[in-house]
C-alpha positions as CSV (number, residue, x, y, z in Angstrom):
1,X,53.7,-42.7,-87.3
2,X,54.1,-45.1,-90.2
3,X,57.6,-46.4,-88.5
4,X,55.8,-47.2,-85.7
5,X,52.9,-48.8,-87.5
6,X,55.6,-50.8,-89.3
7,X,57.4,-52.0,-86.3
8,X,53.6,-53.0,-84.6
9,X,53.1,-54.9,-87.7
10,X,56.6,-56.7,-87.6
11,X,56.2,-57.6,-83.8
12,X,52.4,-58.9,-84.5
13,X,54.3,-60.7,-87.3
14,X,56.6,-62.0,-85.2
15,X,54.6,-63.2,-82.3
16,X,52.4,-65.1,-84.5
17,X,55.3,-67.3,-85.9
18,X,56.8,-67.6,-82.6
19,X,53.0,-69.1,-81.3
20,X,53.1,-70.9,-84.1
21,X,56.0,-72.6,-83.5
22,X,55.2,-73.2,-79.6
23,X,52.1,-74.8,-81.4
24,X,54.3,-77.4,-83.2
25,X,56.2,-78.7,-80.1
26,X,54.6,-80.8,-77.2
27,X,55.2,-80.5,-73.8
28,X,57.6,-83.4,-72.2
29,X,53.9,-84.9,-70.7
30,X,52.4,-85.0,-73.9
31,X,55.4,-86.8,-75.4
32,X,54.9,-89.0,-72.5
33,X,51.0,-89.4,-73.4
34,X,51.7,-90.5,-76.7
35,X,54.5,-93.2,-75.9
36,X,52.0,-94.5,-73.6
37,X,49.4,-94.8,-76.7
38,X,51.7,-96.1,-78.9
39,X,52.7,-98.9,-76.7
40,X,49.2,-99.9,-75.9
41,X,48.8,-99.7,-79.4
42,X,51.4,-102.4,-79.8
43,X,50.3,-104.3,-76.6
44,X,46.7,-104.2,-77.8
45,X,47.6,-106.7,-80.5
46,X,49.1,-109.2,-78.0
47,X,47.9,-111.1,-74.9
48,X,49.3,-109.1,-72.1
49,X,49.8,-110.7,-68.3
50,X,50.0,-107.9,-65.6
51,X,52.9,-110.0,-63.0
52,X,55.6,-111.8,-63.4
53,X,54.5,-115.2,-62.2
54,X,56.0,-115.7,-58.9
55,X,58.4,-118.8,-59.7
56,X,59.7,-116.7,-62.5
57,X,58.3,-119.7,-65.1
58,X,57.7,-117.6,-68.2
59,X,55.0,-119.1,-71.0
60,X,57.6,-119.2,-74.0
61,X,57.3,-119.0,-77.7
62,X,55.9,-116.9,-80.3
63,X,52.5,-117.0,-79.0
64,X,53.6,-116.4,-75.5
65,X,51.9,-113.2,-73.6
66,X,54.1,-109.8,-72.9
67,X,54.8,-109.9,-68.9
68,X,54.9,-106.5,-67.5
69,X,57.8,-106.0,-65.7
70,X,57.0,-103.1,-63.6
71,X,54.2,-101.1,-62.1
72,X,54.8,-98.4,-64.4
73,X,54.3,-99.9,-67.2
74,X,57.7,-99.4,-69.0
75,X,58.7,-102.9,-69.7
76,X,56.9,-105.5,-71.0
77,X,58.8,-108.7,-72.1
78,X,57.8,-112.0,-74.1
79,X,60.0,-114.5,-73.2
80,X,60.8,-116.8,-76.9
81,X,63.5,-118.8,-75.7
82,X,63.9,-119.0,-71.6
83,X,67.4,-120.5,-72.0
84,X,69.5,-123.1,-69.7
85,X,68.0,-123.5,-66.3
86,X,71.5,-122.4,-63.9
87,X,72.8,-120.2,-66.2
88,X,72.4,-116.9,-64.6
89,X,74.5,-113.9,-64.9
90,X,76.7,-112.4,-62.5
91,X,77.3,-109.2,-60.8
92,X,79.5,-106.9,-63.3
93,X,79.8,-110.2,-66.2
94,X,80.3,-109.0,-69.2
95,X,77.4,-110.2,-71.4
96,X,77.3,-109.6,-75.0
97,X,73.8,-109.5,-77.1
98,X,72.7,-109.5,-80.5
99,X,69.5,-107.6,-81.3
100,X,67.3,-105.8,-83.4
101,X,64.8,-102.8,-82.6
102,X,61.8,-101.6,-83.9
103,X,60.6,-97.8,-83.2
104,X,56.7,-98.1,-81.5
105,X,56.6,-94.8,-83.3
106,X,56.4,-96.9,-86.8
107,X,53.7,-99.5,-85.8
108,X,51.2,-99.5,-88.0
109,X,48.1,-101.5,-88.6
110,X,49.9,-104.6,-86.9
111,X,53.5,-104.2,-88.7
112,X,56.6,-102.7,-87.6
113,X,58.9,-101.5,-90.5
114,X,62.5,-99.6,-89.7
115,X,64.4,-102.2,-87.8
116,X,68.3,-101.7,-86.3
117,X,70.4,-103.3,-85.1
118,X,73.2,-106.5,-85.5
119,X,70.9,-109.0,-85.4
120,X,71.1,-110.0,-88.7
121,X,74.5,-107.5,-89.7
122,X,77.7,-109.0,-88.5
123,X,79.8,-106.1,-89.9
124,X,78.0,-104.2,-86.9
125,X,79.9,-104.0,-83.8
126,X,80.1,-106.2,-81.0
127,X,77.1,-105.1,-78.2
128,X,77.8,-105.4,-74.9
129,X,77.6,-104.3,-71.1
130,X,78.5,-105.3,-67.7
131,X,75.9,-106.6,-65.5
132,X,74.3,-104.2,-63.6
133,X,77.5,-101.9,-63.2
134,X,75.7,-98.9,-64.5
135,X,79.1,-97.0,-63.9
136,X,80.9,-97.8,-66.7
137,X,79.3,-95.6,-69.9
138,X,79.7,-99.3,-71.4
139,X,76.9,-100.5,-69.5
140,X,75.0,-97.5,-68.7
141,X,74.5,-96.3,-72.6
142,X,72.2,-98.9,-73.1
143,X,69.9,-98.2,-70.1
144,X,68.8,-100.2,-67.7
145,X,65.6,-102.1,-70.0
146,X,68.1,-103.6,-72.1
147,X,69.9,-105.9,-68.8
148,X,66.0,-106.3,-66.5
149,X,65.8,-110.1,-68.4
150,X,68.8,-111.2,-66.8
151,X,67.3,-110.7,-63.2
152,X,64.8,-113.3,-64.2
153,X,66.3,-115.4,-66.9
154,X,69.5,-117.5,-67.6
155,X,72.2,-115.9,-69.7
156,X,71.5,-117.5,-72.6
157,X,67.4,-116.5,-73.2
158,X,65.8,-114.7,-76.2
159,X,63.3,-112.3,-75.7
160,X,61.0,-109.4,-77.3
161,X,61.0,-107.0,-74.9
162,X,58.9,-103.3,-75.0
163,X,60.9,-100.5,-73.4
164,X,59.8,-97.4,-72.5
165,X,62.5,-94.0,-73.4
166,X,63.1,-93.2,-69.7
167,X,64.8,-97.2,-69.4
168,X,65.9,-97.0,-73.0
169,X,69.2,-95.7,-74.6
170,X,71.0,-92.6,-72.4
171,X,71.5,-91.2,-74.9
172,X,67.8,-90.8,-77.0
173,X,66.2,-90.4,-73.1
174,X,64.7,-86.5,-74.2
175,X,63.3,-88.2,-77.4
176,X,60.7,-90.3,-76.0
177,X,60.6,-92.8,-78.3
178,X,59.2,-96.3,-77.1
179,X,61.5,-99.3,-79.0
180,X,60.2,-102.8,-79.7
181,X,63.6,-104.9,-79.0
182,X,64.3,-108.6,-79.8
183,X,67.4,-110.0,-78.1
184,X,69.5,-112.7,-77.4
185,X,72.0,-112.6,-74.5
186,X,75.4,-114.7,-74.5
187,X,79.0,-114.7,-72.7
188,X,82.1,-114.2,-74.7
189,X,83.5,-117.1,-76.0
190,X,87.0,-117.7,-74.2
């Protein structure tokens, strides 16, 4: 009798820190939830247009408002810099960019902390894809978020641009973790 009353104890035991531990993980649509709050978090702090204006004439500068790129809501993009009118990318160019990216994760009372990236580190390697040859692990590791401002601006543009987890990295897709990125595009110098 007491073995059993030992092994009822160790299972209740058990059960509880298993439902405790269920307790501590979120579903996949609550991790969706909350990268939805923290980007309207983010967005909440800047003027926010819902189209992309329909001669693909972007406001520009620091001051200019996030356009959202989709109907989902998993891009939004401030256009800084709108680059050389003419100089649009190509099917499968290579295009390599310099940028920096903040985790929507860390926002916090209207500052982001924890940036990456080679922005500003030149010992960092070279970033690059191929336009819009998601094929090549090259291109396709970045996700497709990263290339969407070359279907609307020249080659040579700067832009903040919100992405959601699902266009984000391949590789950090199950985190769902919305990034703030800055970025400047360019072609290899020959």
């Amino acid at each position: 009798m007491r073995i059993f009353r030992k092994i009822a104890l160790a299972a209740i035991a058990f059960a509880g820190v298993a439902l405790a531990s269920c307790e501590d993980t979120k579903s996949y649509a609550e991790l969706l939830t909350d990268e939805t709050h923290y980007v309207n978090a983010y967005l909440a702090n800047h003027r926010v247009v819902a189209e992309i204006p329909a001669d693909t004439v972007f406001e520009t500068g620091e001051d200019a408002p996030y356009y959202r790129l989709d109907e989902d809501g998993n891009m939004y993009m401030q256009v800084l810099d709108a680059g050389t009118k003419g100089n649009k990318v190509k099917a499968d160019e290579q295009i390599y960019f310099r940028f920096t990216r903040w985790s929507l994760y860390n926002y916090s009372g209207g500052e982001l902390s924890g940036g990456a990236g080679n922005e500003n580190d030149l010992s960092f390697a070279n970033t690059w894809f191929r336009y819009g040859n998601y094929q090549l692990q090259t291109s396709s590791q970045w996700g497709s978020g990263i290339q969407y401002p070359l279907s609307l601006l020249p080659v040579d543009c700067e832009v903040n641009i919100v992405i959601k987890s699902q266009l984000g990295l391949t590789s950090e897709i199950a985190e769902v973790v919305p990034f703030l990125y800055h970025i400047r595009y360019y072609r290899p110098k020959i």
